[in-house]
C-alpha positions as CSV (number, residue, x, y, z in Angstrom):
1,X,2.5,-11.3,11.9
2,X,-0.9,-9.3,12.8
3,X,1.6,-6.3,11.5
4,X,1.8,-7.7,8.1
5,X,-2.0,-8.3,7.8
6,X,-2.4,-4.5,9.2
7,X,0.0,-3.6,6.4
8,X,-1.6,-5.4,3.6
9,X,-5.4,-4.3,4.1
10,X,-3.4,-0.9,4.1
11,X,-2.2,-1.5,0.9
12,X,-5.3,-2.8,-0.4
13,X,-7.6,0.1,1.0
14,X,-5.2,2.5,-0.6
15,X,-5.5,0.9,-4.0
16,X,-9.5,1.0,-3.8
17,X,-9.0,5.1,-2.7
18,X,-6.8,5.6,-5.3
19,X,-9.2,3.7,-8.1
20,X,-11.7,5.5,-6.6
21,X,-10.3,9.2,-7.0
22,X,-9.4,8.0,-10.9
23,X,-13.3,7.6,-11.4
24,X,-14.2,10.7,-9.3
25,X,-12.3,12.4,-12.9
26,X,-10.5,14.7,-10.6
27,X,-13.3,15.3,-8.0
28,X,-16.2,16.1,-10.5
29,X,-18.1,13.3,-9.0
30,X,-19.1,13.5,-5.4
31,X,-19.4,9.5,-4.4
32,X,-16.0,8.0,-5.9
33,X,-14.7,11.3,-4.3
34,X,-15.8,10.5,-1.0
35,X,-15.4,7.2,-0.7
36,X,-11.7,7.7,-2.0
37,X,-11.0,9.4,1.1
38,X,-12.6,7.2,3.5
39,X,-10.5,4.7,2.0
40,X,-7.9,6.7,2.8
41,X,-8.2,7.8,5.3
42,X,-8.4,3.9,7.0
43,X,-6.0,3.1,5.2
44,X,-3.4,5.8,6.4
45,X,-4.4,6.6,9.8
46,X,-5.7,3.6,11.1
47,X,-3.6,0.3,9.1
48,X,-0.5,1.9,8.6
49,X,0.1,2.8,12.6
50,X,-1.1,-0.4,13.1
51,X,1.2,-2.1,11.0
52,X,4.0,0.4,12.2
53,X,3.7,-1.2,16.2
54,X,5.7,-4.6,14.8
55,X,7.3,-3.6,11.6
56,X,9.7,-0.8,11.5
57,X,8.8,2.3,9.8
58,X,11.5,2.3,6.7
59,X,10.3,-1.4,6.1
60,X,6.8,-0.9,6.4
61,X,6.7,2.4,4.3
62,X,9.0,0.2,1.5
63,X,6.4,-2.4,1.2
64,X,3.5,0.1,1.5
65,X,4.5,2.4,-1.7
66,X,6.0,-0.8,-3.9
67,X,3.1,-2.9,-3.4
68,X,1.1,-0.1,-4.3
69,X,2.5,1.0,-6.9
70,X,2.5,-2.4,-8.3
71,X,-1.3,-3.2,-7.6
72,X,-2.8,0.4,-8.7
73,X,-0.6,-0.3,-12.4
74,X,-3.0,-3.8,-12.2
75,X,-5.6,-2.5,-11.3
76,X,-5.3,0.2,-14.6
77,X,-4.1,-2.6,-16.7
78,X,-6.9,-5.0,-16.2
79,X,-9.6,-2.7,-15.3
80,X,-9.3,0.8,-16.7
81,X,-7.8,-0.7,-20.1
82,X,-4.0,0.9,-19.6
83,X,-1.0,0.1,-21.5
84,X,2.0,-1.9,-19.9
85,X,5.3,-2.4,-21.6
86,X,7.7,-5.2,-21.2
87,X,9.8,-3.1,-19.4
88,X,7.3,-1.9,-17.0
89,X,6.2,-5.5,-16.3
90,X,9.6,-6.2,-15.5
91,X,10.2,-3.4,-13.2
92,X,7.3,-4.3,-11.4
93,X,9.1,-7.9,-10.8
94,X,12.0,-6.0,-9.0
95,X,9.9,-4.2,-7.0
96,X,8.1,-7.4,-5.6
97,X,11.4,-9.0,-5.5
98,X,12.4,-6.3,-3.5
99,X,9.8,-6.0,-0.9
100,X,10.2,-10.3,-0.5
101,X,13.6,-9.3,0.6
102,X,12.4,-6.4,3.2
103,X,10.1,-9.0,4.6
104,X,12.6,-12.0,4.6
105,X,15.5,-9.8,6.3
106,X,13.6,-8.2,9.0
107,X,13.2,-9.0,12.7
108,X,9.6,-7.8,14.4
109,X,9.8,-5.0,16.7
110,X,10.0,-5.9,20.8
111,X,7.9,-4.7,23.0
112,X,10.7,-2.6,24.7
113,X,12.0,-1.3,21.0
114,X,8.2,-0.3,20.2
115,X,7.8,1.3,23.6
116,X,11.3,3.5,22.9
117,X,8.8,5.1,20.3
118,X,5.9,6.1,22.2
């Protein structure tokens, strides 16, 4: 379970890093800049290793880029004042459907199975 908490602050600090490079406007502004890779730069190198110890990699990386994607489009649409379409909202559905189902279906990592890894 700790995995999944790992791999959802993971996703969440990678959302802020990537709304935070969107106000840098390309890296013209130094602050939104650096904080952008702060963000991630935790979010990457410390939350997703983390997460990968009990969840296997092609799970983990699944949920991490369709969550994502799924928050950042949010994150535009109720804070930067981007257009959605139907058919975006509805691909967005899929996608959450779809990582429900990675998370239903999967068994955690052992101990021995993440040890065969190290």
């Amino acid at each position: 379970m700790l995995g999944w908490i790992y791999l959802l602050l993971g996703i969440v600090l990678e959302t802020v890093a990537t709304t935070f490079i969107k106000l840098s406007e390309s890296f013209i502004y130094l602050w939104p800049s650096l904080w952008g890779f702060v963000f991630y730069g935790i979010s990457f190198f410390v939350m997703l290793p983390l997460a990968y110890r009990t969840i296997e990699a092609s799970v983990a990386y699944s949920v991490w880029a369709g969550l994502g994607a799924v928050l950042i489009t949010l994150v535009g649409v109720l804070f930067m004042h981007e257009s959605i379409t139907f058919l975006q909202w509805v691909g967005m559905a899929i996608v959450i459907i779809g990582v429900i189902s990675l998370k239903l279906n999967t068994t955690p990592l052992t101990e021995e199975k993440s040890q065969e890894y190290k």
